[in-house]
C-alpha positions in Angstrom: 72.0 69.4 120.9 75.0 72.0 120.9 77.9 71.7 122.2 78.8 75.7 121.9 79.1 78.2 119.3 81.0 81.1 117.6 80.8 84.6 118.2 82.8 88.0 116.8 84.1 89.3 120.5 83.5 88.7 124.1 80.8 91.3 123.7 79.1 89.7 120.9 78.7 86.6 123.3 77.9 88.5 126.1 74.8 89.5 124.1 74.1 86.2 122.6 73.8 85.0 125.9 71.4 87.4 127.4 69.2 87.3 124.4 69.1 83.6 124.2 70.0 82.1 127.1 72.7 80.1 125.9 74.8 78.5 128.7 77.2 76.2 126.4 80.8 77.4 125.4 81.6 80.2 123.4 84.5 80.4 120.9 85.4 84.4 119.8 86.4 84.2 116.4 87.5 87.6 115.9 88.2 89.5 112.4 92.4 88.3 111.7 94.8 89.9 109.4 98.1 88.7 108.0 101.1 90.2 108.5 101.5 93.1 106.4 103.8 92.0 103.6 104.8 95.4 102.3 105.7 97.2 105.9 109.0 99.3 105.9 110.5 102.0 108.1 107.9 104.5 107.5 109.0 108.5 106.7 108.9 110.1 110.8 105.7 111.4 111.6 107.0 114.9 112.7 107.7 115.9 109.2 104.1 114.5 107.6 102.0 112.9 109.9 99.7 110.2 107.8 96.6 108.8 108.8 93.8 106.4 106.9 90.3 105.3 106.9 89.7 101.7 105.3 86.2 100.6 105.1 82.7 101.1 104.6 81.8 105.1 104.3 78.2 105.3 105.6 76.6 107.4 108.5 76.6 104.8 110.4 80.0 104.6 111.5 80.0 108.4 111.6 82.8 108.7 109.0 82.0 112.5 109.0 84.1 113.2 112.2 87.2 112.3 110.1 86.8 116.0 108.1 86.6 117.1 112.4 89.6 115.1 113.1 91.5 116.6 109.8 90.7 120.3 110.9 91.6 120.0 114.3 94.9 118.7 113.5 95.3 121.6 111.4 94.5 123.6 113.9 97.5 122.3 115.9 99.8 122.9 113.3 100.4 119.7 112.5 101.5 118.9 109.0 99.6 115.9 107.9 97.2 113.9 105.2 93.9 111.9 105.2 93.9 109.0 103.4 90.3 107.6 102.7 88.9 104.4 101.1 85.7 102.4 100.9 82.6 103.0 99.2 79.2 103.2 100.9 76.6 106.2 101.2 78.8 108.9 102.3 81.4 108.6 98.8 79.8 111.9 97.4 80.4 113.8 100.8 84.0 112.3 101.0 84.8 112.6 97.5 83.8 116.7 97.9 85.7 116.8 100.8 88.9 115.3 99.0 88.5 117.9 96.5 87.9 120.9 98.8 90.4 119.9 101.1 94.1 120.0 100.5 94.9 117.6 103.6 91.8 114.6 102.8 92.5 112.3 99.8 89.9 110.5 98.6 91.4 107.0 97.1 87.8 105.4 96.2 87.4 101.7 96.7 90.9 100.0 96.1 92.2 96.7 96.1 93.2 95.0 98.8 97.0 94.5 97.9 96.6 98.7 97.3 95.3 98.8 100.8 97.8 97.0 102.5 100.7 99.0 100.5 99.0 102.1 101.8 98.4 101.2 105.5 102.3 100.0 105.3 103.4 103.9 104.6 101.0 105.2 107.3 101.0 106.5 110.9 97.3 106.2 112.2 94.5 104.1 111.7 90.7 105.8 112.0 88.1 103.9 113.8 85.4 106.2 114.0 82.2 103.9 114.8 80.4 105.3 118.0 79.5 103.5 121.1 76.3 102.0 120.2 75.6 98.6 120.7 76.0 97.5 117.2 79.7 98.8 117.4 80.3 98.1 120.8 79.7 93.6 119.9 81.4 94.3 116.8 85.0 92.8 115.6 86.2 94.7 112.1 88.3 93.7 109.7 90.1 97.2 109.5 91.4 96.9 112.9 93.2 93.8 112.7 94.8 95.1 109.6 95.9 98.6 110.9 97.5 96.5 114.0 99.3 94.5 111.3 101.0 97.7 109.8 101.7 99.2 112.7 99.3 102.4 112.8 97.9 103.6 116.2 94.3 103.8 116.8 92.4 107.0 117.2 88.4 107.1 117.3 86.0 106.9 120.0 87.2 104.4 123.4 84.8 101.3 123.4 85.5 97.4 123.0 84.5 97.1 119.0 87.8 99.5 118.6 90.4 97.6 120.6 92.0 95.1 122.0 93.3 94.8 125.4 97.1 94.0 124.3 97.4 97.2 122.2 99.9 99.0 125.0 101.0 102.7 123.4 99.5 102.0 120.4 95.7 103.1 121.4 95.0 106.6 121.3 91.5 106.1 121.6 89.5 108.5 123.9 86.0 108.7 125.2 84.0 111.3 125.3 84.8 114.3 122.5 87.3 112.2 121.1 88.5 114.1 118.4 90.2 117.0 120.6 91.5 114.3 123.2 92.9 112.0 120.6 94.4 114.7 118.6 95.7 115.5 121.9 97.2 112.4 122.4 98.6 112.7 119.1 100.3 115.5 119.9 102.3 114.2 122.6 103.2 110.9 121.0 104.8 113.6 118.4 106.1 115.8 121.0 108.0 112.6 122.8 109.2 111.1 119.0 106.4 108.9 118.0 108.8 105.9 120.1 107.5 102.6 120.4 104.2 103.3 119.1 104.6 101.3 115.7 106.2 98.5 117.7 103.3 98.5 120.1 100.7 97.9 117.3 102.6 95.1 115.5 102.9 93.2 118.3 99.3 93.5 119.5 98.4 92.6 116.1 99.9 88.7 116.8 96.8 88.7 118.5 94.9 88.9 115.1 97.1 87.2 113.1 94.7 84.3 111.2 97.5 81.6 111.9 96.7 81.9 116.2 93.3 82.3 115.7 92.7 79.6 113.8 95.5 77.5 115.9 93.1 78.3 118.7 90.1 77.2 117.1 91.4 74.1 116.0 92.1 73.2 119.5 88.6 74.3 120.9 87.1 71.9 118.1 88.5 69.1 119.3 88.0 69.5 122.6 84.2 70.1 121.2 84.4 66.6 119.4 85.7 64.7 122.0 82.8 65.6 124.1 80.9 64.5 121.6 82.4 61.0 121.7 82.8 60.8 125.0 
């Protein structure tokens, strides 16, 4: 018999449980990131405000809203760029959208070591997956490596996009979150963009592989010793 199991986020166990009845521990294993080894004093955000997508590009995670979230900042007057990566089944839309508009570039699907030198020269991370329950359970990779090179978080407000210990960082918003985060934006840039990187890094110790896995260690041996015992 078992002793407990693994799950992505409190969420994701919250749904094993109700699905299953499971009543034995639960260890949340989330998606960790290193430290991001190329991170430098990025260029101020009030002169060119950069933001990225990393990850899969399909419907799905509504990747559209990031040509919404790239006209609405133009709208505010604020000078900026798009970065976008990944492959998936919206490339053709993204890759017509790099070419038609002179704030998106499309980079394809790029190494890893390319994605972490890129997130390092960055100012937002994009996390536009909806609140539906496959999101909602969900822990992503891209996350925990934004945190890492100290982006702030815009997309829609819901437990798949964040982590309780993100502080200034999270500029997520519910509802039409494209106006309200662009909003928030706005007045990050408005008061200097302070603190906002520093925020994010230190959330991301959260993520980092080395706690998580210092943390599962522990819970396994507390697992095998009621085994013994």
């Amino acid at each position: 018999a078992s002793i407990g199991g693994l799950v992505v986020s409190e969420k994701h166990g919250d749904f094993v449980k109700a699905l299953t009845g499971f009543s034995k521990d639960l260890f949340v294993l989330p998606a960790g990131a290193e430290d991001n080894k190329y991170n430098i004093d990025k260029e101020d955000p009030r002169n060119i405000l950069k933001l990225v997508y990393v990850g899969m590009l399909d419907r799905r995670r509504e990747v559209g809203k990031i040509i919404d979230l790239s006209l609405e900042i133009e709208r505010r007057a604020i000078n900026h760029c798009i970065f976008i990566c990944g492959k998936g089944d919206s490339v053709k839309e993204m890759r017509e959208t790099g070419l038609n508009m002179k704030n998106i570039s499309f980079m394809g699907n790029i190494s890893n070591d390319d994605v972490q030198k890129l997130l390092s020269t960055c100012h937002v991370g994009i996390m536009p997956m909806p609140d539906i329950p496959i999101w909602r359970i969900s822990s992503t990779l891209k996350l925990a490596e934004y945190l890492a090179a100290g982006l702030a978080i815009v997309g829609p407000d819901h437990p798949g996009n964040r982590i309780d210990e993100m502080g200034k960082c999270n500029l997520l918003e519910k509802g039409n979150w494209v106006i309200k985060s662009v909003d928030r934006i706005a007045s990050e840039l408005d008061e200097g963009w302070i603190g906002v990187s520093e925020s994010s890094i230190g959330a991301s110790k959260c993520l980092s592989w080395e706690k998580i896995s210092e943390r599962l260690g522990e819970t396994l041996e507390s697992w095998s010793g009621a085994i013994l015992s």
